[in-house]
C-alpha positions as CSV (number, residue, x, y, z in Angstrom):
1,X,-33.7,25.9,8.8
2,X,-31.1,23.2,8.3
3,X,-34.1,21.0,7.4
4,X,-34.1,22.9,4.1
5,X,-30.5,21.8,3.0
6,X,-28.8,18.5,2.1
7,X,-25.4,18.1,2.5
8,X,-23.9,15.5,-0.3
9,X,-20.8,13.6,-0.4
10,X,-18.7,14.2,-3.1
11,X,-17.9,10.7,-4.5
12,X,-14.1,9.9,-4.4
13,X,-13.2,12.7,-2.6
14,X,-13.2,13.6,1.6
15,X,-15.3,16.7,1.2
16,X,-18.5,17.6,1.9
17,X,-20.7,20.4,-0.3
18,X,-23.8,22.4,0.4
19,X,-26.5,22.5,-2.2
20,X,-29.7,23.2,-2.5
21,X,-32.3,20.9,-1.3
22,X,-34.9,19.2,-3.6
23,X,-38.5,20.1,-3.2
24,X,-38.9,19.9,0.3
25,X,-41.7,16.7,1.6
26,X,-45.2,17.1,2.8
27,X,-45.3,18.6,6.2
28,X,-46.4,16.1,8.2
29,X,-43.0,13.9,6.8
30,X,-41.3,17.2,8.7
31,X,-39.0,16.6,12.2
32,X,-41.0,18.7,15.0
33,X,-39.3,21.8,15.5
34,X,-37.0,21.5,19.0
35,X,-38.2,23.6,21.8
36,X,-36.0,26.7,22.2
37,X,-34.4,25.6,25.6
38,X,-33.1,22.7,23.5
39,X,-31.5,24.9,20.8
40,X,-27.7,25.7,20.7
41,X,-26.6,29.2,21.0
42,X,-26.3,31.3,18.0
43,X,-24.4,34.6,17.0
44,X,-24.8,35.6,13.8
45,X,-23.7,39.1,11.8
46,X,-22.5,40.1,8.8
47,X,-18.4,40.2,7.4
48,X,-19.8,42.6,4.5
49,X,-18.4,45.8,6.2
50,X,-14.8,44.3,7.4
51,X,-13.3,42.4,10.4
52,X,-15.4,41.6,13.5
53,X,-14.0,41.1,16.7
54,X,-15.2,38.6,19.7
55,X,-14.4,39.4,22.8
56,X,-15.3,37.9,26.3
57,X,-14.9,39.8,29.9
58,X,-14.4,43.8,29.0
59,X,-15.6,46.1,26.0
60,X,-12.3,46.0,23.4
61,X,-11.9,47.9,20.2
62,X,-11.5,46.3,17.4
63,X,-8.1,48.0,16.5
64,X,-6.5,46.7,20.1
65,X,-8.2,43.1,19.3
66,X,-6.0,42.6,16.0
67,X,-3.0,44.1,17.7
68,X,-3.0,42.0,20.7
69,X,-3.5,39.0,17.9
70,X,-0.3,40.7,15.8
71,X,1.9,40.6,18.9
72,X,0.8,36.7,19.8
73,X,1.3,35.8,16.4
74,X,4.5,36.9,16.1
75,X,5.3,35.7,19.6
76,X,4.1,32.4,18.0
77,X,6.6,32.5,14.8
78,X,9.2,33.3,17.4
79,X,8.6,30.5,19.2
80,X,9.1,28.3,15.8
81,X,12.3,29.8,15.4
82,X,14.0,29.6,18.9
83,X,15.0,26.2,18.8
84,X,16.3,26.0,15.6
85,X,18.2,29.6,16.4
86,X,22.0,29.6,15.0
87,X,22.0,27.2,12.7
88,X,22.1,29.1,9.8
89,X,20.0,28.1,6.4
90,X,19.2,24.7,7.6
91,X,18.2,26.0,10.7
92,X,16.1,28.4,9.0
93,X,15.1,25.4,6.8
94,X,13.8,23.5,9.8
95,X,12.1,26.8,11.7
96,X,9.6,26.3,8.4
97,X,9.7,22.8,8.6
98,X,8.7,23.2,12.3
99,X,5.9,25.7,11.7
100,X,4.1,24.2,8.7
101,X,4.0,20.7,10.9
102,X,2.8,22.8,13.6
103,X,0.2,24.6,11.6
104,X,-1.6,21.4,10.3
105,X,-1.8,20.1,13.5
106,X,-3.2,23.1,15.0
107,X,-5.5,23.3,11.9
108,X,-7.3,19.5,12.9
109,X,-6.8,19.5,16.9
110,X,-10.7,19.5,17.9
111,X,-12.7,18.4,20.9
112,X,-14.9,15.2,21.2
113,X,-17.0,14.1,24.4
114,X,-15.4,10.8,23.6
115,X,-11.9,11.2,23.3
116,X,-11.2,14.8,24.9
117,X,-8.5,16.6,22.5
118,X,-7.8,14.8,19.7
119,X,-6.3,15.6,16.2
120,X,-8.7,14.0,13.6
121,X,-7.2,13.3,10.3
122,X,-8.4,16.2,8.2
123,X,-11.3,18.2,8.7
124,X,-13.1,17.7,6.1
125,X,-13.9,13.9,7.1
126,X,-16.7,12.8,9.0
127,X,-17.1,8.9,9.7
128,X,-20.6,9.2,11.3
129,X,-19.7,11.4,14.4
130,X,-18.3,14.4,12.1
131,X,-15.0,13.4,12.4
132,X,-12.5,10.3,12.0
133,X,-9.4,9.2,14.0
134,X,-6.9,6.7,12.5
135,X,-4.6,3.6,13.5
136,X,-1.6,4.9,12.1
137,X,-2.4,8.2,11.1
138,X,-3.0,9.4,14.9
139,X,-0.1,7.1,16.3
140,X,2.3,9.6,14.0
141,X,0.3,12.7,14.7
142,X,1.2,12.1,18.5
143,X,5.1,11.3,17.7
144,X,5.0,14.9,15.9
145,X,3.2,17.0,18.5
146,X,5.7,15.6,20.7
147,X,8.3,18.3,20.0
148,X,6.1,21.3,21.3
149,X,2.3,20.0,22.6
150,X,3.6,17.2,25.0
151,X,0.2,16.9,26.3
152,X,-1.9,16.7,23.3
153,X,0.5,13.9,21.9
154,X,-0.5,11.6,24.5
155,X,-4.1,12.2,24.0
156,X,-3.9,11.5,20.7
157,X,-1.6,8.1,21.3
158,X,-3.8,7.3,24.0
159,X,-7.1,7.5,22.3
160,X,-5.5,5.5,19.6
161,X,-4.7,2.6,21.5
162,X,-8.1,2.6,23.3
163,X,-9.9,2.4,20.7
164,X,-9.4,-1.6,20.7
165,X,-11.8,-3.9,19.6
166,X,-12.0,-6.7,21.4
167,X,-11.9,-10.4,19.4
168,X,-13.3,-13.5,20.7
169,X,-10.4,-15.0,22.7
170,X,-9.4,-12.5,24.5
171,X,-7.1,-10.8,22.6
172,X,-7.2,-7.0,20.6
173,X,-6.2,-5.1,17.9
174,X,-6.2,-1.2,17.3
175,X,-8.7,-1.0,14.4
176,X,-8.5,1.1,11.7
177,X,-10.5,3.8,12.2
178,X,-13.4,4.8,14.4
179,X,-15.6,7.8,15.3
180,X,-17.4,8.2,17.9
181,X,-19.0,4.9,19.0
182,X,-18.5,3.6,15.6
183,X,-15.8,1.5,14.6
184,X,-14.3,-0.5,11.8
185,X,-14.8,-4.3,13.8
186,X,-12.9,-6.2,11.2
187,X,-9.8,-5.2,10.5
188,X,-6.3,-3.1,11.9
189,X,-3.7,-1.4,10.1
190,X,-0.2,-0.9,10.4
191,X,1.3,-2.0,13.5
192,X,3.3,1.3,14.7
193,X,2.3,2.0,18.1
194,X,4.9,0.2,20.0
195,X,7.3,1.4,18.3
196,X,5.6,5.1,18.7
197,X,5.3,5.0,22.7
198,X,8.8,3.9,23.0
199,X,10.0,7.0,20.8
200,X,7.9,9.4,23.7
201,X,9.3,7.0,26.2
202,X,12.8,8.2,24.8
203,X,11.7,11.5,25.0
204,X,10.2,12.2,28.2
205,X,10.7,9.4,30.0
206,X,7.2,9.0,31.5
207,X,6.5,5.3,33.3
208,X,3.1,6.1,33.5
209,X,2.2,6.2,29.9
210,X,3.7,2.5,29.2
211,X,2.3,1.4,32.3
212,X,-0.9,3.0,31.2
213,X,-1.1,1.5,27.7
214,X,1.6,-1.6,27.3
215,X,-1.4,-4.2,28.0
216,X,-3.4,-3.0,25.0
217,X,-0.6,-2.6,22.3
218,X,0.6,-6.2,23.8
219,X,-3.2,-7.9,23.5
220,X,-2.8,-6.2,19.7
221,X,0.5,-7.8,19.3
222,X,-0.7,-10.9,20.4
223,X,-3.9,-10.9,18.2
224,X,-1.5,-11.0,15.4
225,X,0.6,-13.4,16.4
226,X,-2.5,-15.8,16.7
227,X,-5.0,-14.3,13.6
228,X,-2.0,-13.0,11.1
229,X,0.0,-15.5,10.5
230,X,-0.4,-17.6,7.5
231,X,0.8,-21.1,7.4
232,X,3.3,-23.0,6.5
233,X,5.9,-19.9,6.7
234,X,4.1,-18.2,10.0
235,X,4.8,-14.7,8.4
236,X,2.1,-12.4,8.6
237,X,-0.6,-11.1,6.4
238,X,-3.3,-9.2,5.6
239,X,-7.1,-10.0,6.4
240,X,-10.5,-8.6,8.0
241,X,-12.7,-10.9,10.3
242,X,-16.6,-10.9,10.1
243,X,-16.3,-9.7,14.0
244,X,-20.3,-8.8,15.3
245,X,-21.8,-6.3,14.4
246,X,-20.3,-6.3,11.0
247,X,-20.1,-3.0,9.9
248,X,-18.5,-1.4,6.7
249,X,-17.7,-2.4,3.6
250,X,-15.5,-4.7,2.4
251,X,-15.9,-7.1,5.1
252,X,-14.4,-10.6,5.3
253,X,-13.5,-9.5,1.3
254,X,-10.2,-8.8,-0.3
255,X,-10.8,-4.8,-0.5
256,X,-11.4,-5.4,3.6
257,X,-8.1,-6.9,3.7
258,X,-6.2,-3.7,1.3
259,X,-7.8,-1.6,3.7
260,X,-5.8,-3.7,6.5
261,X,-2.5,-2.5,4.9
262,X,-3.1,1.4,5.2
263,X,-2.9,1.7,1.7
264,X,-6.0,1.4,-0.1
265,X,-6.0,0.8,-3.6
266,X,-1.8,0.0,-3.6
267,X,-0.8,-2.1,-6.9
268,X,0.8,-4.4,-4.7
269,X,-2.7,-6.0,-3.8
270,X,-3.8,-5.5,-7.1
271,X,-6.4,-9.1,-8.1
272,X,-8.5,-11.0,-5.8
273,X,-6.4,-13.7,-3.4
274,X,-8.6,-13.4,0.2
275,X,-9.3,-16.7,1.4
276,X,-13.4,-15.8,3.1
277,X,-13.0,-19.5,4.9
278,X,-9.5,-18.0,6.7
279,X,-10.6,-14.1,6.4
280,X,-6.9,-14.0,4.9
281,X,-5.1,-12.4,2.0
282,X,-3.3,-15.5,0.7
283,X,-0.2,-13.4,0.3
284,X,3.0,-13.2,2.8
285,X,3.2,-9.1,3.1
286,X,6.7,-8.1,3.9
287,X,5.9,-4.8,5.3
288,X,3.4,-5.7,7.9
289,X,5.9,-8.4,8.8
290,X,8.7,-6.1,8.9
291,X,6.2,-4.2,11.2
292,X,5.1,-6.9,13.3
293,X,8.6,-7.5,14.1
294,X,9.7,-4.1,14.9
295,X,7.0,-3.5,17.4
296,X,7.9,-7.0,19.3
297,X,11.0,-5.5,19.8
298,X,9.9,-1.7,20.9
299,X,7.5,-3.3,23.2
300,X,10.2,-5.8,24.7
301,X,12.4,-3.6,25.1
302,X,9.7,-1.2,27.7
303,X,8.8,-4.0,29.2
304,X,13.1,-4.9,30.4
305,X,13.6,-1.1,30.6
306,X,10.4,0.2,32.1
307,X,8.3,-2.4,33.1
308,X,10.7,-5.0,35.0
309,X,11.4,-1.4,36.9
310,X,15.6,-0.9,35.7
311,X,14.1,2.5,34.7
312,X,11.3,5.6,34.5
313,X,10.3,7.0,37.3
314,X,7.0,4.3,38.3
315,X,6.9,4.0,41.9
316,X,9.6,1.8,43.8
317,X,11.5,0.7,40.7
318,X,9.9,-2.6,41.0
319,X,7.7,-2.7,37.7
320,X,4.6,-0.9,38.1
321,X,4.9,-1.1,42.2
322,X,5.3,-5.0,42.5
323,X,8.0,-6.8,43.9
324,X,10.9,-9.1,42.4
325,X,7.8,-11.6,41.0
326,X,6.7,-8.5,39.4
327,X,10.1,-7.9,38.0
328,X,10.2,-11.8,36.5
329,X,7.0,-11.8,35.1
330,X,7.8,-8.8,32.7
331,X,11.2,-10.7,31.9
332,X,9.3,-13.4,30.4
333,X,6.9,-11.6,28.7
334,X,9.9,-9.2,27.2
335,X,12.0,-13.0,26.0
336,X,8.3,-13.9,24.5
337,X,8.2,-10.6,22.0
338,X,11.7,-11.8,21.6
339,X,11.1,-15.0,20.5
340,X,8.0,-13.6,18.6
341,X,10.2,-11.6,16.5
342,X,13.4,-13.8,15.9
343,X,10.7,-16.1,14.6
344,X,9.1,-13.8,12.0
345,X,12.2,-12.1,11.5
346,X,14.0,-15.7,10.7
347,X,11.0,-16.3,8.4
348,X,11.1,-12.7,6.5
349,X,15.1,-13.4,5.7
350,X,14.6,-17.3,4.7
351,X,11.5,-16.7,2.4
352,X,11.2,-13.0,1.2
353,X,14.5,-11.6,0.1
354,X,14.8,-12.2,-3.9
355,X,18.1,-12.9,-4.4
356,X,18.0,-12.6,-8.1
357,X,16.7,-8.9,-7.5
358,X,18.0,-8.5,-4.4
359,X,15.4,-7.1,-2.6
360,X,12.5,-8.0,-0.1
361,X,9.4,-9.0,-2.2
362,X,5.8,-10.1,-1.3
363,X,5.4,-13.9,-1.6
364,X,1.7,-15.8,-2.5
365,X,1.6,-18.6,0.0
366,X,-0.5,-20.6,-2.2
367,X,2.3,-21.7,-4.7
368,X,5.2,-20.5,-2.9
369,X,6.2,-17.7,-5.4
370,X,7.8,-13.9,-4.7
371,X,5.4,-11.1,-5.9
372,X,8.1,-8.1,-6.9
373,X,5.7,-5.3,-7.2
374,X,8.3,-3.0,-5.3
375,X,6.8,-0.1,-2.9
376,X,9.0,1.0,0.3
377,X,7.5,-1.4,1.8
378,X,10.3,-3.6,0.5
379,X,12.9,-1.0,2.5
380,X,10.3,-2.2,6.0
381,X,13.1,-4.7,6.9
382,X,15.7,-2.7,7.9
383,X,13.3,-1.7,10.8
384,X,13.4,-5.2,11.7
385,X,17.1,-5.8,12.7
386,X,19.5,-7.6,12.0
387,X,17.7,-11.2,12.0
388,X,15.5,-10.3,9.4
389,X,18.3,-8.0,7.1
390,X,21.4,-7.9,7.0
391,X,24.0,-5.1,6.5
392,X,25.0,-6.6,3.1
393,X,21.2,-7.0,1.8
394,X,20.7,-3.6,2.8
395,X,23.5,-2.1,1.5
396,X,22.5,-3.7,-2.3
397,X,18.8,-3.2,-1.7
398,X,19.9,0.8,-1.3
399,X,22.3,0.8,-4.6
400,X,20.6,-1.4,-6.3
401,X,16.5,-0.2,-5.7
402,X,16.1,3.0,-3.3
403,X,19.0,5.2,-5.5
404,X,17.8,3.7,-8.6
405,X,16.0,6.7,-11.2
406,X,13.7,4.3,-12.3
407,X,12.6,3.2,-8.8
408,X,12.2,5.0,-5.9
409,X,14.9,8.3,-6.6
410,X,16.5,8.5,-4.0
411,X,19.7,11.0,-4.3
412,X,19.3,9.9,-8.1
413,X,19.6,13.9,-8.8
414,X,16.8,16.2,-10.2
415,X,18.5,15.6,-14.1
416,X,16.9,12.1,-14.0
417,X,13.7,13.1,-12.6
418,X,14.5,12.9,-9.2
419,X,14.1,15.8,-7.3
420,X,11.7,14.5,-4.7
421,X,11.6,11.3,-2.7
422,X,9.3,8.6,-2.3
423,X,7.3,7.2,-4.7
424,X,4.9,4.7,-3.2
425,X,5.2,2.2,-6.3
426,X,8.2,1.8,-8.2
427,X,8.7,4.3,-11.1
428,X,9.0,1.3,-13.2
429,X,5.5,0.1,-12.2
430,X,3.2,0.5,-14.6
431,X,0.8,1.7,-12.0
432,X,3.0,4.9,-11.4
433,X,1.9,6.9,-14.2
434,X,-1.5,6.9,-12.7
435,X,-0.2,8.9,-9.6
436,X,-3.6,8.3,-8.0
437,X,-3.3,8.0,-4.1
438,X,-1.5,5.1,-3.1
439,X,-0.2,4.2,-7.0
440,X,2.7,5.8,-7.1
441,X,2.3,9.0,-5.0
442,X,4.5,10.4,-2.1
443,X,3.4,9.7,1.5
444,X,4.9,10.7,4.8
445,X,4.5,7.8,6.5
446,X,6.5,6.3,4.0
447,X,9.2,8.3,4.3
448,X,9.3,7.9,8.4
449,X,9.1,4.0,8.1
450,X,12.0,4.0,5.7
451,X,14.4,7.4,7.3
452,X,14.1,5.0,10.4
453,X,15.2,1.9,8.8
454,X,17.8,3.7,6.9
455,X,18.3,5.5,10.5
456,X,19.4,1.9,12.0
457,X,22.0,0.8,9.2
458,X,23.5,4.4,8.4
459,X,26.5,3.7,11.3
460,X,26.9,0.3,9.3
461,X,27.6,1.5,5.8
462,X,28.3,4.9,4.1
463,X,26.2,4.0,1.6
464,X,23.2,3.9,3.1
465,X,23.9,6.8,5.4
466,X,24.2,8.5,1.8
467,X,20.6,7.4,0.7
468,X,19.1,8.6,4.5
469,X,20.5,12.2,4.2
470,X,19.8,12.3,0.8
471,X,15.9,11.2,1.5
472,X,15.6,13.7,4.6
473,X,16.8,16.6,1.7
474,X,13.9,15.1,-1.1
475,X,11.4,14.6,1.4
476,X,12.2,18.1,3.2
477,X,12.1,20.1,-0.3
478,X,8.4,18.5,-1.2
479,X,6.6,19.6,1.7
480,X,7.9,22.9,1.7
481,X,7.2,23.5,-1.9
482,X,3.4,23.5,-1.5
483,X,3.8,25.4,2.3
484,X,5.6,28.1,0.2
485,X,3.3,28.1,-2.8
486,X,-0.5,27.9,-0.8
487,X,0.5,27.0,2.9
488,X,-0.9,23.6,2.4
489,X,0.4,20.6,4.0
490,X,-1.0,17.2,1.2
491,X,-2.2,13.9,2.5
492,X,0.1,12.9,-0.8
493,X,2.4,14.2,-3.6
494,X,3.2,13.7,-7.1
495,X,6.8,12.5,-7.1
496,X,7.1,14.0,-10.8
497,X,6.4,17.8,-9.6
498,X,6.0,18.0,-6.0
499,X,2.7,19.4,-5.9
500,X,-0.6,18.0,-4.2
501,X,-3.1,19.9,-5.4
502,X,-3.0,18.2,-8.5
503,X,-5.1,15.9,-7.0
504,X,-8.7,15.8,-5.9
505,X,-7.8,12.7,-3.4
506,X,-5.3,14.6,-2.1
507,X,-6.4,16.7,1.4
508,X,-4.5,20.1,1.4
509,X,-4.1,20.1,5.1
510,X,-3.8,16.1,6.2
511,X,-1.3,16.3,9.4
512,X,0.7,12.9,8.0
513,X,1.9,15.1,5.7
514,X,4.3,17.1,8.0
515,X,6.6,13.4,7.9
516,X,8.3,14.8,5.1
517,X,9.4,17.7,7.0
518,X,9.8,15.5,10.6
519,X,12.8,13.4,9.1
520,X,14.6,16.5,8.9
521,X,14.3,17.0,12.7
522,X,15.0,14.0,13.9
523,X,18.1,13.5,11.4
524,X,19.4,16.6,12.1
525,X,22.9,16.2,14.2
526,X,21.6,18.4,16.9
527,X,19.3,15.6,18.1
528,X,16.3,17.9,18.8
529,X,14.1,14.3,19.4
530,X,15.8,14.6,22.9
531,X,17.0,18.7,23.6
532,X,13.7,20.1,21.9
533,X,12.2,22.1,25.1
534,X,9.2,20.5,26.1
């Protein structure tokens, strides 16, 4: 009787254990039994004696049952392999790449009366409704079931978006996580959906899906532009907002406002500078701004290209079905997020770079000063153009920081302790050594966020075309060292040895990892983002 067992959480960690129960209470402290109409169906039998096959429709032996499940797994494999077919080692390099990303996907794809298919973050993580869906984390899980599950990546970007929390005036932002009908009220995370939905945009071309979800990522955009900015510079920050019913921990504190940032316990936010009067983190972030920035300009550019109806397939080419009224009003609202982002953009340039290091730092807004506790997050400007970096800064920020051994390794060679790529604290931190979670480990998302700034300024320089090949290469040889070891795909990495399992706050099969191995894809010359078959 499951009465009879308590299930634990192990602290730290994103398992679950069963034990056995303490002494069970007096009776009468007991649940009624349910009535057997109510209870669910049960099959039970024993493994003791070898493999047991299900079947539904017609008697089938057991020997014909694994056949048919050799043939349609090998039909699978195939399938990984097609695409990638005559390109020799490296396409055999990214057949594996392809399957393992595939594989942890398929591992956490579930079914939930409130979202429908959905691809929960790992399965071992239960938020109240015995499961959890992410801002970021499910944004980037619908970007890579885009090449092969077309269908399920817009389930997952969909329920993403709606999962907005309404603040008082009007506005929205995507929070950070939520399970069932419970959801964290006070804070977002990274900003990366725009900048997601014009990438499947891109791909398939599909009006409907901006038509059915531009509102919700603009109302986020919007919320912060109005409640993540911080005065007198306007560049944007980190906070959580005691938003009814306030649920959670860490709310309206400075944790609250780490959690804001994706990355949990990063050295970067290391001390206590949250303002509870402003519900602010007193601190100009560079990568948030980097981020606001970049998805003012994704979701300008669908509203000109989509929207205002000069493309897609929506209707009469009008925008949605409207007329030339229609047309303007998505104009404006695309030279708004223009404006939005020259501003920040103008701001990031003027008041983050550090010209003595030459690199974008954090800055305190309290006395003005730059914060150099370098994570890729520094690298975040390239994704915001031109206004906000130029060629020149990126160019020194790449010989002079990413290639650097004693920072983030990239193409530094394996001799110098450099054979994977990117640590999420510099090596010269002295919170990398502790290589627990976000000090100093290796995260896919990471490793997207800076392969697509690099991405932008590789036809600029050869330099930094240099560093983005020689990241896809680092970040490509990590994940497949633990798929070829234990078919794992890690939340995180040590940069030192490649492995996950060397830590317990690292999930062996946490889709996010698979980022490492989607760079390759999308960098490789043969532009699969665009000829993969659908």
């Amino acid at each position: 009787p499951l009465h009879q067992l308590h299930v634990p959480r192990l602290a730290g960690r994103g398992h679950w254990a069963v034990a056995a129960a303490p002494p069970p209470p007096p009776p009468p402290q007991l649940p009624p039994p349910l009535p057997p109409q109510l209870l669910p169906p049960l099959v039970a039998f024993s493994l003791g004696d070898g493999p047991v096959a299900l079947t539904t429709g017609r008697r089938v032996a057991l020997p014909d049952v694994q056949a048919a499940m050799a043939t349609a797994r090998a039909a699978e494999l195939a399938s990984y392999r097609a695409p990638f077919a005559g390109g020799g080692a490296e396409g055999d390099d990214l057949a594996e790449v392809f399957e393992a990303m595939h594989s942890v996907l398929g591992w956490s794809t579930i079914y939930t009366p409130f979202e429908g298919v959905i691809n929960p973050v790992s399965r071992g993580w239960d938020y109240g409704y015995g499961y959890v869906l992410f801002d970021w984390d499910n944004y980037f899980a619908g970007l890579m079931l885009a090449l092969g599950a077309k269908d399920v990546a817009y389930s997952n970007v969909i329920q993403a978006t709606k999962m907005l929390v309404e603040a008082p005036d009007g506005t929205a932002f995507v929070p950070n996580q939520a399970s069932g009908a419970l959801k964290s009220r006070d804070h977002a995370e990274p900003q990366v959906g725009g900048r997601v939905l014009l990438e499947l945009w891109r791909r398939f071309g599909d009006a409907w899906l901006v038509q059915l979800l531009f509102d919700d990522l603009l109302a986020w955009n919007t919320w912060t532009w109005r409640h993540r900015r911080l005065a007198p510079h306007g560049l944007v920050c980190l906070g959580t907002d005691p938003n009814p019913p306030v649920t959670g921990d860490g709310v309206n504190r400075m944790q609250g406002a780490r959690y804001e940032s994706g990355l949990d316990n990063s050295p970067m936010y290391d001390g206590d500078f949250f303002d509870p009067r402003t519900h602010h983190m007193l601190l100009y972030d560079v990568g948030m701004s980097a981020l606001f920035v970049a998805d003012c300009r994704a979701l300008a550019e669908l509203a000109d290209t989509v929207l205002a109806g000069s493309g897609g397939d929506g209707g009469d080419g009008d925008g949605r079905g409207g007329g030339g009224d229609e047309r303007r009003r998505w104009r404006r609202q695309a030279a708004e997020l223009r404006w939005r982002a020259d501003t920040v953009a103008a701001a990031m340039s003027e008041h983050l770079w550090d010209a003595e290091l030459g690199v974008y730092a954090n800055k305190f807004s309290c006395n003005d000063t730059l914060y150099p506790r370098l994570s890729p997050t520094s690298f975040y400007p390239l994704l915001a153009g031109p206004g906000a970096c130029s060629t020149e800064r990126a160019v020194e920020m790449v010989r002079r920081h990413l290639t650097n051994a004693s920072e983030f390794c990239v193409g530094a060679g394996a001799e110098r302790g450099c054979t994977y790529a990117l640590p999420s604290i510099a090596r010269s931190d002295p919170a990398f050594a502790e290589q627990s979670y976000w000090r100093g480990r290796v995260w896919g998302p990471m490793t997207l966020l800076v392969w697509w700034g690099l991405d932008a300024y590789a036809p600029l320089h050869a330099d930094v075309r240099v560093a983005r090949d020689a990241l896809v290469s680092q970040a490509r040889a990590l994940l497949l060292k633990e798929w070829r070891l234990f078919r794992h795909v890690h939340e995180n990495s040590d940069l030192r040895n490649g492995l996950g399992c060397d830590d317990p706050r690292s999930e062996p099969m946490y889709h996010w990892g698979a980022l490492n191995g989607l760079v390759s894809i999308l960098n490789d010359p043969a532009d699969y983002w665009h000829t993969f078959p659908h």
